[in-house]
C-alpha positions in Angstrom: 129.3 224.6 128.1 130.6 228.3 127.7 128.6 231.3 127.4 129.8 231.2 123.4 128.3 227.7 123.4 125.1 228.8 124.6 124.6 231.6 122.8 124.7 228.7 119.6 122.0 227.0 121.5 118.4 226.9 122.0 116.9 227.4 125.7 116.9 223.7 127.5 113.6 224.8 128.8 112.2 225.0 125.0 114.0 221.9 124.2 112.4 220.2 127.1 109.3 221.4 126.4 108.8 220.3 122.7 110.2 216.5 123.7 107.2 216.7 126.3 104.6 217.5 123.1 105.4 214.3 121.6 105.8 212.2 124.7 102.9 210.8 127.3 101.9 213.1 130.1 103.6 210.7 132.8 106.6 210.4 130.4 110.0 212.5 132.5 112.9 213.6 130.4 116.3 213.6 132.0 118.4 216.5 132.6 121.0 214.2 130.5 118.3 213.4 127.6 117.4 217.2 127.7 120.8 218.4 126.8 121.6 216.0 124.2 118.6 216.7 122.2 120.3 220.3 122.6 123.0 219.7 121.3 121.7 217.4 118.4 119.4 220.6 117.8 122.3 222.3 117.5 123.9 221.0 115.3 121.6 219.7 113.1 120.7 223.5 112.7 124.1 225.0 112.5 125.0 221.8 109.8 121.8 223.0 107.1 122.3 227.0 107.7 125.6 226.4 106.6 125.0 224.9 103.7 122.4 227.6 103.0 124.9 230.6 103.9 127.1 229.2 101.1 124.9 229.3 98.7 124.3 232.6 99.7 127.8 233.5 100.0 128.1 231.9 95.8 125.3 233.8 94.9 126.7 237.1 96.4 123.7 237.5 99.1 124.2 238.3 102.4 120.5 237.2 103.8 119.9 233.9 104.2 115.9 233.0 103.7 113.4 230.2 103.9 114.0 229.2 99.8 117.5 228.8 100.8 116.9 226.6 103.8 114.4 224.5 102.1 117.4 223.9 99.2 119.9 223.4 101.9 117.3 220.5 103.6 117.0 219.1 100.1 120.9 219.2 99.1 122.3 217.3 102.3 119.1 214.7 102.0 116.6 215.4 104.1 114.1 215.6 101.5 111.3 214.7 104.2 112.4 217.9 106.3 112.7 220.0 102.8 108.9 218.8 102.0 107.6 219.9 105.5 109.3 223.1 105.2 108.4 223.8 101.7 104.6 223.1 102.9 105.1 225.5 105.9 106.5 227.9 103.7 103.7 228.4 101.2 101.1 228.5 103.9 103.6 231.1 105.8 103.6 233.4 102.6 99.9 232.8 101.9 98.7 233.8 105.6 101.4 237.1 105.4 99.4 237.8 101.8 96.4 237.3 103.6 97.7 240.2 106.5 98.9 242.5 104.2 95.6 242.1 102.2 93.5 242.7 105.1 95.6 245.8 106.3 95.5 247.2 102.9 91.5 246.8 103.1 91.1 248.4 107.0 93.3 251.3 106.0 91.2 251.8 102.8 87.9 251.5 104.6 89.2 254.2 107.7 90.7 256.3 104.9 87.4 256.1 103.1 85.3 256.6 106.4 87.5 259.9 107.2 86.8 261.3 103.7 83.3 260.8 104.1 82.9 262.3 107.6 84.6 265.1 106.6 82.5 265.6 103.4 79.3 265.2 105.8 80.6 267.5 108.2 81.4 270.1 105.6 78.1 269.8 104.4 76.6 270.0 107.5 78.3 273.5 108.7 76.7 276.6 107.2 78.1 280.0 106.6 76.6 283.0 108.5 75.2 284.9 105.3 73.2 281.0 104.5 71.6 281.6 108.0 70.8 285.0 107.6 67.2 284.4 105.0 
């Protein structure tokens, strides 16, 4: 494999190490069987963001995004891969909703705090001619 070859491929020691998820802890991947599922990997990816790019490309966008994979998995006919991405996608965007929510509220609360320390400080100081009575 050349170095432009692996720059087109995931890391064999990731590729390794998702086959070991699925497989029993005694269970030993070859060095062989390791590859091959990186190149399979490879492809497979290279074959659906293709086929996304070009809708892109028709549509006259230059970003390619998670819609456009999930229509890519569905157009070549791997509607079970489409399904599992489409799921993964809606819970993706809801938890990013839920972070930007959650931001939105902690920078309102410290903005709120600051404003009210301030005002409590400010109401707290007095003037020399107030302590003068």
């Amino acid at each position: 494999m050349d170095n432009n070859e692996q720059d087109r491929t995931l890391p064999i020691a990731n590729v390794g190490r998702i086959m070991k998820q699925i497989l029993p802890p005694s269970a030993k991947i070859s060095k062989e069987g390791k590859q091959l599922m990186q190149e399979c990997v490879t492809e497979f990816l290279s074959f659906v963001t293709s086929e996304a790019s070009d809708k892109c490309h028709k549509e006259n966008r230059k970003t390619v995004n998670g819609d456009d994979i999930f229509w890519a998995l569905g157009s070549l006919g791997f509607d079970n891969y489409a399904e599992a991405i489409g799921m993964y996608l809606h819970k993706f965007r809801q938890n990013e909703r839920e972070k930007m929510n959650q931001h939105k509220y902690h920078s309102f609360n410290e903005e709120s705090a600051t404003k009210t320390r301030g005002q409590h400080e400010n109401q707290t100081k007095t003037s020399p001619s107030d302590q003068s009575g």
